[in-house]
Structures are given as structure tokens and as C-alpha cells.
C-alpha positions in Angstrom: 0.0 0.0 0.0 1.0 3.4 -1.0 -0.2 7.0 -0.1 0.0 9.4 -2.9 -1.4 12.5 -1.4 -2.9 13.6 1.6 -5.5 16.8 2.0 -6.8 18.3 5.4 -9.0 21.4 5.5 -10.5 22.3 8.4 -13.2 24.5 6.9 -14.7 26.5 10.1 -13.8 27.5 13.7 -15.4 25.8 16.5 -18.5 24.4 16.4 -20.9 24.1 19.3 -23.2 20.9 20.2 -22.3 17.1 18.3 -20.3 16.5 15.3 -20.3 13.4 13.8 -17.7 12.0 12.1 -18.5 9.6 8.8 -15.5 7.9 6.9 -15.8 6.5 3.2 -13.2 4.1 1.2 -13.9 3.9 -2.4 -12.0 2.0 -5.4 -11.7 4.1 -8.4 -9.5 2.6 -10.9 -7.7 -1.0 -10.9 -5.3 -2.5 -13.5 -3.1 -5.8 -13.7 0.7 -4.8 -12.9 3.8 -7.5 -13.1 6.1 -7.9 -9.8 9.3 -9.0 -10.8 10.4 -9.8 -7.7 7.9 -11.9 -6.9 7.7 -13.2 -10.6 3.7 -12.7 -10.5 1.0 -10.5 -11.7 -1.1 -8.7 -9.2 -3.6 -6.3 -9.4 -3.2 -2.4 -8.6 -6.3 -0.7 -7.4 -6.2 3.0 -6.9 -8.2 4.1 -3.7 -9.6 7.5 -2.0 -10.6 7.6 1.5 -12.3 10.6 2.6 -13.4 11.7 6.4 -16.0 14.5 6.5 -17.2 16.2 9.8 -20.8 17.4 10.0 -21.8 20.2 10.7 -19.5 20.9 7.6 -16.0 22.1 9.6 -13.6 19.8 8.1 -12.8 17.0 5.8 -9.5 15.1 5.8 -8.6 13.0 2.0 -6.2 10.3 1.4 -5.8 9.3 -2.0 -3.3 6.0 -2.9 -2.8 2.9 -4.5 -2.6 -0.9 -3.1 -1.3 -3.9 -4.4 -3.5 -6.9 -4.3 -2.1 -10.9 -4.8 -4.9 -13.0 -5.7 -5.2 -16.6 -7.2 -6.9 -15.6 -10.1 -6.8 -12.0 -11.4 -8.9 -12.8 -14.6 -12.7 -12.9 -12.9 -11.7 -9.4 -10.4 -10.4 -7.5 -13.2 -13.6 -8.2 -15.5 -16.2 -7.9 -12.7 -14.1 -4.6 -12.3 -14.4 -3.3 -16.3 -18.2 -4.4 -16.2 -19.7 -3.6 -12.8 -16.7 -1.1 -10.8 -17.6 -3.5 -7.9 -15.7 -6.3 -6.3 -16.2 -9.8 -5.3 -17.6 -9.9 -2.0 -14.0 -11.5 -0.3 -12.3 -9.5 -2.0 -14.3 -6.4 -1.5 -13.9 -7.0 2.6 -10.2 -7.6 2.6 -9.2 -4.7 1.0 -11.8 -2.2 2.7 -10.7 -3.7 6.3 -7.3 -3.5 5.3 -8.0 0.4 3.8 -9.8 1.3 6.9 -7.2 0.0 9.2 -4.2 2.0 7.4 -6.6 4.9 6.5 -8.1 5.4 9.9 -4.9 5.9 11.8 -2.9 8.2 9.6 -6.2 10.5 9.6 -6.4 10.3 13.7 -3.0 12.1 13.9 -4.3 14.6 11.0 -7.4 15.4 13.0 -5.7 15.4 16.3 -3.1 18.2 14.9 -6.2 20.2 13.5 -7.8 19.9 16.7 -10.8 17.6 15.5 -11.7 14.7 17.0 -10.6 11.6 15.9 -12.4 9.5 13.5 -12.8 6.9 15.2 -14.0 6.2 19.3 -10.9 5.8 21.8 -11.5 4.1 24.6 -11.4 6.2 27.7 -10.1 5.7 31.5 -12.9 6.0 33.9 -12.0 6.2 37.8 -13.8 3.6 39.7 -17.5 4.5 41.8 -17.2 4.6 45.5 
């Protein structure tokens, strides 16, 4: 997996009552590449993931490009070209996999515009008398 760009705008000052936080991964393009290395084909699927905050005050993009081994690229790549959709196992592994990665590089964005995180962190409670 690579990152190829990285946008955060915070679009507005502070903003009073709940914000809530919605975060999107989304395919847009895929081709079949050759690794030498590996002496294999794989596919290469360029992805965007976007964080928006509502009420509108920020939104945080990361745009990139992962690398995909599978045992058959032939049936992916077509229900790609005909539908822009993926196979169902495939479609999970890479979204988990995006969100994972995705997730944590826009927490430290959002923490350094002073948003809050995209995702819940768990917090310390001191214990009842």
C-alpha cells in the first residue's frame, strides 16, 4: 500500500453541540501490474478515502494505491471493467485492510487540527465509591 497524497482542511472554527464523524473508502480505478520480484501478476487498485465532519468544519482525504495478490486475477479485473464493484472476499479484505491503514494516519491529522478523531478511543474512567 502506498499514499499518494494527503488533503486536510478544516473549513470553520469551532462548532458548538455534536459533530459526527463519517469515513468513506472507495476504489476508483484497478489494473493488472507485473512484480518482478515476486515473478507474478497482481492487481493495482487506486483508492480514496475521505473523512467528513458534520456540521461541515472539516474534511481530511487520502488518496493512494494498493497492491492486491490473488489466485486468479482474470474474474476481479472483468467484474471490475463491467460492474466497478468487487467480489464480495475480496471487496472486505481490502476495505478492512484500507480502513485499518486509512483510519490511523487521519487520527494524527485530525488530532493536529484539533478535531476529533475518527474513530472512538476508549477512555479511562475512575472507579465509583
Amino acid at each position: 500500500m502506498n499514499f499518494r497524497s494527503m488533503e486536510a482542511k478544516r473549513t470553520k472554527g469551532e462548532s458548538k453541540g455534536e459533530i459526527k464523524v463519517n469515513s468513506t473508502p472507495k476504489i476508483t480505478d484497478m489494473k493488472e501490474i507485473n512484480i518482478a520480484s515476486l515473478n507474478k501478476k497482481a492487481l493495482s487498485m487506486s483508492f480514496e478515502f475521505s473523512t467528513k465532519y458534520d456540521p461541515q468544519i472539516a474534511e481530511i482525504k487520502i488518496g493512494g494505491e494498493i497492491v492486491y495478490l490473488a489466485e486468479k486475477n482474470g474474474p476481479i479485473l472483468n467484474q471490475w471493467k463491467k460492474k466497478k464493484s468487487l467480489p464480495e472476499n475480496v471487496s472486505v479484505e481490502i476495505l478492512n485492510h484500507l480502513f485499518r491503514r486509512c483510519l490511523l494516519k487521519i487520527a494524527y491529522m485530525a488530532d493536529d487540527l484539533q478535531l476529533p478523531p475518527p474513530v472512538q478511543i476508549p477512555r479511562v474512567k475512575p472507579k465509583e465509591a
